[in-house]
N, C-alpha and C positions, 0 to 999 in steps of 0.2 A: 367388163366395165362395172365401176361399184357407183351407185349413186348415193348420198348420204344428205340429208338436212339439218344444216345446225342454227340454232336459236342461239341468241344472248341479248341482254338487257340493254338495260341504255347504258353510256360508257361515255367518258370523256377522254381527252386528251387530259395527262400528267406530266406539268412541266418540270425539269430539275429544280430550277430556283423558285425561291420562294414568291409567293405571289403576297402582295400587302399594298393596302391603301390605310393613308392618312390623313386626315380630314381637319381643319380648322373655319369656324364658323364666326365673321366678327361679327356679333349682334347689332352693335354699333352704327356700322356699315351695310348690314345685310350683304357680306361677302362671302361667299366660300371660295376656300383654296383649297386642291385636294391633290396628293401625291399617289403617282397612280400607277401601276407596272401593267400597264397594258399600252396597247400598239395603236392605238388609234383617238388621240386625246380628243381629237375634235367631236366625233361622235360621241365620245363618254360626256363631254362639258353638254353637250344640245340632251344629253339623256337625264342629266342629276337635275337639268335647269328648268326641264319637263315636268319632273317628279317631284321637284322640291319646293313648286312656285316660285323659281326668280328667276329674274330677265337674267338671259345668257350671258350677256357683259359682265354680269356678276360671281361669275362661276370661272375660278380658273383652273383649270386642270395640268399640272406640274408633271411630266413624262422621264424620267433618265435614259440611258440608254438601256433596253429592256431586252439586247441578244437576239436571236433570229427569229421569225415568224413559226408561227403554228396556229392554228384555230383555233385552241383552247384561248388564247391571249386577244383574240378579236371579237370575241363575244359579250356580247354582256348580260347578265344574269343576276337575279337581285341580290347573291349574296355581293355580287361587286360594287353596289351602292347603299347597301344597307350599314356601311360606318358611316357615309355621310348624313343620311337621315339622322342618326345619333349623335351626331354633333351638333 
């Protein structure tokens, strides 16, 4: 019997396709619209509308078809909101 202990770091899931948000901010209107390649728009819209002080109505969040599940894509993490602040 061999016993062995193996360490590693933190690690993510690596999807094939590209991962990208887009963000449009009307001043105007205080809207955002944000094109988004993740799985779960409803939670992203209640997350940007959190961080970015506007009422959730205000916030839409645009999904395409984004291919099969995986964790990496249901998470959210501040690099996937931080174009919208920028905008």
């Amino acid at each position: 019997m061999l016993h062995e202990t193996f360490t590693m770091g933190r690690h993510t899931g690596v999807t094939l396709e590209a991962r990208a948000i887009l963000a449009d901010f009307d001043p105007s209107e205080r809207r955002l619209t944000v094109y988004h390649s993740f799985q779960a728009p409803n939670m992203m819209q209640d997350i940007l509308a959190r961080h970015l002080n506007l009422p959730e109505h205000d916030v839409r969040v645009i999904c395409k078809d984004v291919g099969g599940a995986s964790e990496s894509r249901c998470t959210s993490t501040q690099t996937r909101w931080r174009p919208a602040r920028s905008a």
